[in-house]
N, C-alpha and C positions, 0 to 999 in steps of 0.2 A: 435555438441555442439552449442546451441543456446547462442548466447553472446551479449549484450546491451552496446554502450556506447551515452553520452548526452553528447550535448556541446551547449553554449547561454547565456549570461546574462540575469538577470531580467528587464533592460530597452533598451537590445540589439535587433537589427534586427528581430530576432527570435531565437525560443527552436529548436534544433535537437535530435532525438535520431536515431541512426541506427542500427538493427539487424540483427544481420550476423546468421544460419545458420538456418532460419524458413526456413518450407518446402514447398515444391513446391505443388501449385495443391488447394490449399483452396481459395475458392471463400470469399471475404473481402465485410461486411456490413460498411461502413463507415460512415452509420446514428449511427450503434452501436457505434461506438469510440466517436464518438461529443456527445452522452449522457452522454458518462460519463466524456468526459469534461465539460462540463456544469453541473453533480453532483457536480464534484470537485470547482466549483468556487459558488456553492448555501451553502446553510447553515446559520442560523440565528447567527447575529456577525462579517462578515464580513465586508472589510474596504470598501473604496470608489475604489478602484483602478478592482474592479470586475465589477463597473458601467462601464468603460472603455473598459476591454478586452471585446470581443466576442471568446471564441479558438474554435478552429476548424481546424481537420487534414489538413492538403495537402502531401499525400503521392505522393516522389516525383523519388520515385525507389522502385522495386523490387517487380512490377506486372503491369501484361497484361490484357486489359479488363475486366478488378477488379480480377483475380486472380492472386496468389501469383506464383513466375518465380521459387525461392529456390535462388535466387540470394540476395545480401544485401535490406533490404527493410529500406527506410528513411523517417521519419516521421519530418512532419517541423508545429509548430504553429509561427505560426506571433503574435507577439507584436505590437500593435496597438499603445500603450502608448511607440514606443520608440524614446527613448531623451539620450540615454548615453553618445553623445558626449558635451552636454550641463551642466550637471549635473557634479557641483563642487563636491570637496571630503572632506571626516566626520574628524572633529578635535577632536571630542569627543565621541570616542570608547562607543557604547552599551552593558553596563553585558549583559552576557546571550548570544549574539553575537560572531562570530569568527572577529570583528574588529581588536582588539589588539592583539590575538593571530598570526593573518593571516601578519597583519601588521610587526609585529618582525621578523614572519617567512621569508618572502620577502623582506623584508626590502624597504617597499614601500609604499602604500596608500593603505588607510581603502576600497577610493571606487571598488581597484579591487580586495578586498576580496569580500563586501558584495553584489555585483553583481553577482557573481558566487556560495555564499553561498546561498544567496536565493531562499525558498521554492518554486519560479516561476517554478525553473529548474524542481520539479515535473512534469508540465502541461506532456510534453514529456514521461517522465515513465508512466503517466497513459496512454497516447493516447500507448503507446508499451504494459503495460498490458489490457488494452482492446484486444487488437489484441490475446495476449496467453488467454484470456476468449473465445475467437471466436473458437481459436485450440482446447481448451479441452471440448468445448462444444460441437463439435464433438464426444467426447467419454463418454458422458454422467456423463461430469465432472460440476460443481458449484460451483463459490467463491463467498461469498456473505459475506457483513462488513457493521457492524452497530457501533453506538455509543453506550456504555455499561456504562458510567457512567462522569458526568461534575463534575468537584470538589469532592465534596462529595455526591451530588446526585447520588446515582443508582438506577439503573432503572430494572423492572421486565421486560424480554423481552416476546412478546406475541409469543404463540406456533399456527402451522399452516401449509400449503403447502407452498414451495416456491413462489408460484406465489401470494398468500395471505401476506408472509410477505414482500414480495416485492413493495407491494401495502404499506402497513403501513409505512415501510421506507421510503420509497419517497414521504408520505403525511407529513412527518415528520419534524418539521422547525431545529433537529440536527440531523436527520436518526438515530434517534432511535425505537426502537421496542416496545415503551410506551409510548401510548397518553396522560395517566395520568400524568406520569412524563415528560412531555415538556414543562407543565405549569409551574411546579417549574423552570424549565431548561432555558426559555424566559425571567423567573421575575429577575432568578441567573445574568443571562448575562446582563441584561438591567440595572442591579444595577451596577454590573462592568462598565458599560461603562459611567454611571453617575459617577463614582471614579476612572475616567481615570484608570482601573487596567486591567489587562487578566487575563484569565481560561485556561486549560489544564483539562485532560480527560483519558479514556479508552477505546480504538476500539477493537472489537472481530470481526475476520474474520472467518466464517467457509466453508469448502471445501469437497462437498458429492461427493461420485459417485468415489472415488479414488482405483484404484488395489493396490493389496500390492505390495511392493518391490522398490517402487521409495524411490531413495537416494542409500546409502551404509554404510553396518559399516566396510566397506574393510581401508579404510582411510580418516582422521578427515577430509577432505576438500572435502570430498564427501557426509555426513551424509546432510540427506534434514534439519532435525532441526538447526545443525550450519547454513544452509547456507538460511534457511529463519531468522536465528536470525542476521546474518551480514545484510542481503538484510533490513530488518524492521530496523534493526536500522540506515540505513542509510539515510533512511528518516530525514530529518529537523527537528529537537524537539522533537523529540520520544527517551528517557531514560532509558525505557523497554521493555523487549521481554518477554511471558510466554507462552508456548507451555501446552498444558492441565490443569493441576492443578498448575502448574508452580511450584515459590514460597509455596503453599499452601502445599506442599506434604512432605516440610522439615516440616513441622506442626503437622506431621502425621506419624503412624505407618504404617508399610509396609502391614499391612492388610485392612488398610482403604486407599491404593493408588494403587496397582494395580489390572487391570481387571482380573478375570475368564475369562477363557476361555469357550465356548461352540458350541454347532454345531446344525446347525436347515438344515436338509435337503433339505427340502422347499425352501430355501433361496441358493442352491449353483450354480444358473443361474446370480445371482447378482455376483457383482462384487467382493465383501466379501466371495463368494465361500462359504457364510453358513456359516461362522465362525462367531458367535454373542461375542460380550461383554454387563453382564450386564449395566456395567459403562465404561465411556470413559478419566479416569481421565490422561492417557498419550496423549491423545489430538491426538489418530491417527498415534502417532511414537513411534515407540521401536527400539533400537540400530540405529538408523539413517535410520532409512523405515520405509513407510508406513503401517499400520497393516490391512488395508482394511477397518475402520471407520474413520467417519469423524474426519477431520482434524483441531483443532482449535486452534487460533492463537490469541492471546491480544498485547495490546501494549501503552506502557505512555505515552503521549505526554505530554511534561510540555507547561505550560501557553507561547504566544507569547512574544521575550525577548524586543520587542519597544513599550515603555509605553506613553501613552499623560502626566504621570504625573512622569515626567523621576526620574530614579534615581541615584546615585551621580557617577562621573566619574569624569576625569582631561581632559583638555587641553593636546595633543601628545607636542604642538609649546613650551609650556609655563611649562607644569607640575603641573600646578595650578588646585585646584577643581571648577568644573566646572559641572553644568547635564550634564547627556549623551544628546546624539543628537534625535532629532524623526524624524524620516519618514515614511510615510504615512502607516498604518498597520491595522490590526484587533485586534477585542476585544477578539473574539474564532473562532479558526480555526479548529475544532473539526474536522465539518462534513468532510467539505472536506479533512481533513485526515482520516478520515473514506475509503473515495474512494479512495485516494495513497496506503491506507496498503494493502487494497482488491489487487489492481491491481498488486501491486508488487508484494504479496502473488501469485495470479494467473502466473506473470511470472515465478518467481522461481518456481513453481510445476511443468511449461509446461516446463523448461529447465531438470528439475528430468526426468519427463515425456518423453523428444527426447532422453535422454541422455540412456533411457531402450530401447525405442524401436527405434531409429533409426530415422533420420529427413530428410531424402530425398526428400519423396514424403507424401502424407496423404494417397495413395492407398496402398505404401507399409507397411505404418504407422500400417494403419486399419488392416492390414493380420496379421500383427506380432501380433497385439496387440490379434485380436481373436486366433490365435494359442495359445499364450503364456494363456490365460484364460482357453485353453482348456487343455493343458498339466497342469497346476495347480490344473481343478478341478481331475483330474487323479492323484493327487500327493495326 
């Protein structure tokens, strides 16, 4: 059982995450992990506090001359910006925020809610799924997340090779897969931010190269779709989860939502075993597995809840109205949730993923995994 927990405030020491039961035996690119820290802190709209940080891993367990031991692996970014022992505490709770709630709950102070609730604590889930991108890229697996739409802008996504929209996304000032639509997307945000307000969005992650059978429909806390819709919503300001056609299929008659089935012989060396779908509108799952197509994954993020042009709140001391409080934030943090949903998404698959074939080693990983292909395409 691969299993993650983080711990760190957002002006504390540093971010930790530790991973208990990666497998032993994969050699760790640690150029790869710091690029996609540094996705996650680019994006057009971000605050000042990104001028500050530089992240970057320091892996500080659970590997030997950059390979993995199967022992806990612990990943540390350091806080450049940290100040938390100096840093007074918020009289005036931000909507949108768990201040007030955090606050009642504890019966304590706002600042040691929103140190802990802060979408910083991502930095560490990404640097951990980076690391499950590494693992299933070994098995000729892909998570790859873009931005699919700001406000009400959406955007056509260009169609292409991986390595092609890869390129596009990363030339892109919110990683989206539409140079035409950035212009609208640059003018959207840059108005925002002349009317002190925020944006919110929709990230689409998609996952190639996947066998069937990850997850279960043996029991609800084993099905991959529940437990990528817990894992995505746990994400900071993400409101929604849609797996395929999501939402869209209550829209629809049962003959306009699921796939045909079909068989192309041709095709049963792939990992899909030859079994095609015209259409993908279950987004890759059925009864909580994998169907052997791509996997895809959306997700809402509402608009940032600390505004330059606050809005109305009380006083905790007084009760009186009062703005909410500001500190220091973005105007759209789109993109780089773009790159949390991808990474999360990729761990959870790679947790589905040890959880089929066993997480000891990647030697004995790769046996299982080719037998279990071969006995499948025999079935």
């Amino acid at each position: 059982m691969l299993r993650m927990l983080t711990a760190g405030e957002s002006h504390g020491k540093s971010l930790l995450a530790i991973l208990d039961g990666f497998p032993a035996g994969m050699k760790v690119d640690t150029d790869a992990i710091n690029v996609e820290l540094k996705r996650r802190q680019g994006g057009y709209g971000r605050g000042g506090r990104m001028k500050l940080e530089v992240d970057e891993v320091d892996i500080q367990s659970g590997i030997w001359q950059g390979v993995t031991l199967g022992s806990p692996i612990t990943l540390a970014v350091i806080n450049r910006d940290y100040k938390l022992e100096r840093l007074k505490d918020v009289e005036r709770p931000r909507p949108g925020h768990g201040d007030l709630s955090g606050a009642m709950k504890y019966l304590g102070s706002v600042r040691a809610i929103l140190e802990r609730a802060s979408a910083r604590e991502t930095a560490v889930r990404v640097a951990a799924g980076a690391l499950a991108q590494q693992l299933l890229s070994l098995f000729g697996i892909s998570v790859f997340g873009y931005v699919l739409e700001l406000e009400k802008i959406k955007t056509t996504p260009s169609v292409g090779t991986y390595s092609e929209l890869k390129a596009i996304r990363d030339a892109s000032p919110m990683y989206t897969l539409d140079p035409v639509a950035d212009k609208e997307i640059v003018a959207r945000v840059d108005q925002a931010t002349q009317d002190g307000d925020t944006l919110g969005g929709i990230i689409e992650v998609r996952v190639d190269g996947l066998p069937f059978g990850l997850g279960s429909h043996a029991q609800w806390d084993r099905k991959l779709d529940g437990l990528l819709a817990q894992a995505v919503m746990s994400i900071q300001a993400i409101k929604g989860v849609e797996i395929g056609l999501g939402f869209e299929a209550a829209r629809r008659p049962g003959s306009m939502v699921h796939d045909p089935i079909h068989f192309d012989a041709s095709r049963k060396f792939e990992p899909s075993l030859g079994y095609t779908r015209p259409t993908n509108n279950a987004g890759g799952l059925e009864a909580g597995m994998t169907n052997g197509q791509p996997l895809v994954v959306r997700a809402a993020k509402k608009p940032i809840s600390t505004l330059r042009k606050p809005l109305d709140s009380i006083s905790l001391k007084t009760k009186e109205p009062e703005n909410a409080a500001y500190e220091r934030s973005d105007v759209c943090a789109l993109a780089a949730a773009s790159v949390i949903v991808e990474t999360v998404v990729a761990l959870t698959v790679a947790q589905s993923f040890l959880e089929k074939f066993g997480n000891d080693s990647i030697l004995e990983i790769q046996s299982r995994y080719t037998g279990y292909l071969e006995l499948a395409r025999q079935r």
